[in-house]
C-alpha positions, 0 to 999 in steps of 0.5 A: 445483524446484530451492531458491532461491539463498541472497542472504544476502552481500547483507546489508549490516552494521548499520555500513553500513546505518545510514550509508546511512540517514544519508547518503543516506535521511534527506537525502531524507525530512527535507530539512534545510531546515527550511522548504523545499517538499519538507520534512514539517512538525510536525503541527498536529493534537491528536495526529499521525496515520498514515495507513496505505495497504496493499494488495497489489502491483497493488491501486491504493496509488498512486492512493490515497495522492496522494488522502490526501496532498492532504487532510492537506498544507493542515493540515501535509505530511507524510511519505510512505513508499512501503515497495518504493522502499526498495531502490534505496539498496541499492549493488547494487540496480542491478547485480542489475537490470541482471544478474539481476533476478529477484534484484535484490528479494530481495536488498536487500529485508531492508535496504530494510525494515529502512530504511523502520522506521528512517524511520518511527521519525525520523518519530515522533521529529519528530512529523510526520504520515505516509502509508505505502504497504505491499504486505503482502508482509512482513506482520508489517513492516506490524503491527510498523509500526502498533504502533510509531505507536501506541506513539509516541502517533499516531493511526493510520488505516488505508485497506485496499484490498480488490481482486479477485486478477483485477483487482490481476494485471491491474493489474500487466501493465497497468502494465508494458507499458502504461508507467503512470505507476505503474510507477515510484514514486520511481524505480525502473524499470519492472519486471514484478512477479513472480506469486510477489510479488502472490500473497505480498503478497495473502495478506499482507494477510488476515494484515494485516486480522486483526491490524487485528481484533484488535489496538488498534492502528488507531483506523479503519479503511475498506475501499476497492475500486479507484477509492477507493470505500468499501464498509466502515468501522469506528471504535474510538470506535463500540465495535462489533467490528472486522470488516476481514479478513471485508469484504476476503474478501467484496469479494474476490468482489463482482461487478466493477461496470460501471467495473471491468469496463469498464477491466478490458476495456480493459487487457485489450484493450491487453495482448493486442497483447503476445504475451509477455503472453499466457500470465499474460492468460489466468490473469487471464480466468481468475480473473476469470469467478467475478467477472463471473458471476450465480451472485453477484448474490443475494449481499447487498454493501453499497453503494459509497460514494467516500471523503471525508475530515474537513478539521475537528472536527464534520465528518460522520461516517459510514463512508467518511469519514476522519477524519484525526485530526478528532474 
């Protein structure tokens, strides 16, 4: 297998990138108008919060994060990062989609991250509260990123989607070929993610989990499979250890509940009428039998439970309530 190209001319300067970031990014992230719809206000919250959204490529994070969004915007709106978008301010982004695009990603993603830091450190700067979306590709992006909200004095929460290999493969074909409104987050183009990219992003969130175990760095967090049901949730403030990167193992190789397994058939039904799809279908069958099997069914799973989200003080606290920064 012959290596990979080397993208490094793709680089831009710290001269070139940081006047992109001036010109271009932080226009449209901070609307200078102050007062405009579009524009993040100061967080009115005792402490301002993150909100952290990560899952890999597929997972759902576009169907989860406008659920965050919609309970933070009453209190104050706030800004919402979606780390792949980063890369279309990239000069050459376009031509490489057009021309390779295979490469189109990798050559502007060291800029794209380096964008998206640079934003979540204005942010902070102007005390806005922020919902982010990660894949985890880059997973130590996604650990440097909750260290520097809880160094700036955030609240930071963290809503780790915990989805079957099967079901986040299926998701990707899904909504390429079906034409999802998912598909193009901010405008990037309709795109066919590349297994390479799902499979580093899937192994990126274990690292991601551990660290959440580990670390401080996160004040809660909750594990949710697709369709935003909570199956574990943990707060520092309970003293009891963190247990993150064993929940997203374990929800890894639940059963698929009857809805999952009822949209999974569908999409896949869908799929099969496109004949360049079929190879990467027969994969997701596939890793998917292990997950439709009764070899699991004696396997103690805790219940599913739909996310909620705190809207004041003294609220109920339970696992799958957010607190967005609620005490």
């Amino acid at each position: 297998m012959p290596p990979p190209p080397d993208l490094s001319s793709y680089r831009l300067s710290d001269a070139d990138s940081r006047r992109i970031f001036q010109e271009e990014i932080l226009p449209a992230e901070f609307p200078a108008d102050g007062g405009g719809a579009s524009a993040p206000s100061p967080s009115t919250r005792k402490q301002p919060l993150a909100v952290l959204a990560v899952g890999q490529t597929g997972a759902g994070k576009t169907l989860l994060a406008p659920a965050i969004i919609q309970a933070l915007v009453p209190s104050a709106k706030p800004a919402h990062f979606i780390a792949d978008t980063y890369k279309t301010y990239h000069p050459q982004y376009t031509r490489l989609m057009l021309s390779t695009p295979q490469h189109a990603s990798p050559a502007t993603g060291p800029d794209a991250r380096k964008w998206l830091a640079m934003a979540a450190g204005e942010a902070t700067k102007r005390r806005v509260d922020v919902v982010l979306e990660s894949a985890c590709r880059h997973p130590d992006d996604f650990c440097d990123l909750a260290a520097l909200f809880r160094a700036a004095g955030y609240r930071v929460e963290v809503v780790v989607l915990a989805v079957p290999e099967a079901l986040s493969r299926l998701g990707i074909l899904a909504r390429f070929y079906e034409k999802k409104p998912e598909a193009q987050s901010r405008g990037l183009p309709v795109r066919l993610t590349p297994v390479k990219v799902h499979d580093d992003s899937y192994v990126g969130l274990l690292h991601a989990a551990r660290y959440l175990d580990e670390s401080d760095a996160a004040d809660q967090v909750v594990v949710v499979r697709r369709g935003n049901l909570v199956a574990y949730g943990w707060e520092r403030v309970s003293g009891e250890p963190a247990e993150i990167a064993k929940a997203v193992e374990k929800e890894r190789q639940r059963n698929l509940t009857d809805t999952e397994m009822e949209v999974a058939l569908g999409d896949a039904q869908k799929i099969s009428m496109h004949e360049d799809a079929k190879e990467q279908l027969q994969q997701v069958r596939e890793l998917m039998k292990p997950l439709i099997s009764d070899d699991a069914q004696g396997v103690a799973h805790s219940s599913l439970i739909p996310i909620a989200f705190a809207q004041k003080d003294g609220d109920e606290r339970a696992s799958n309530v957010l607190r967005l920064g609620y005490a």
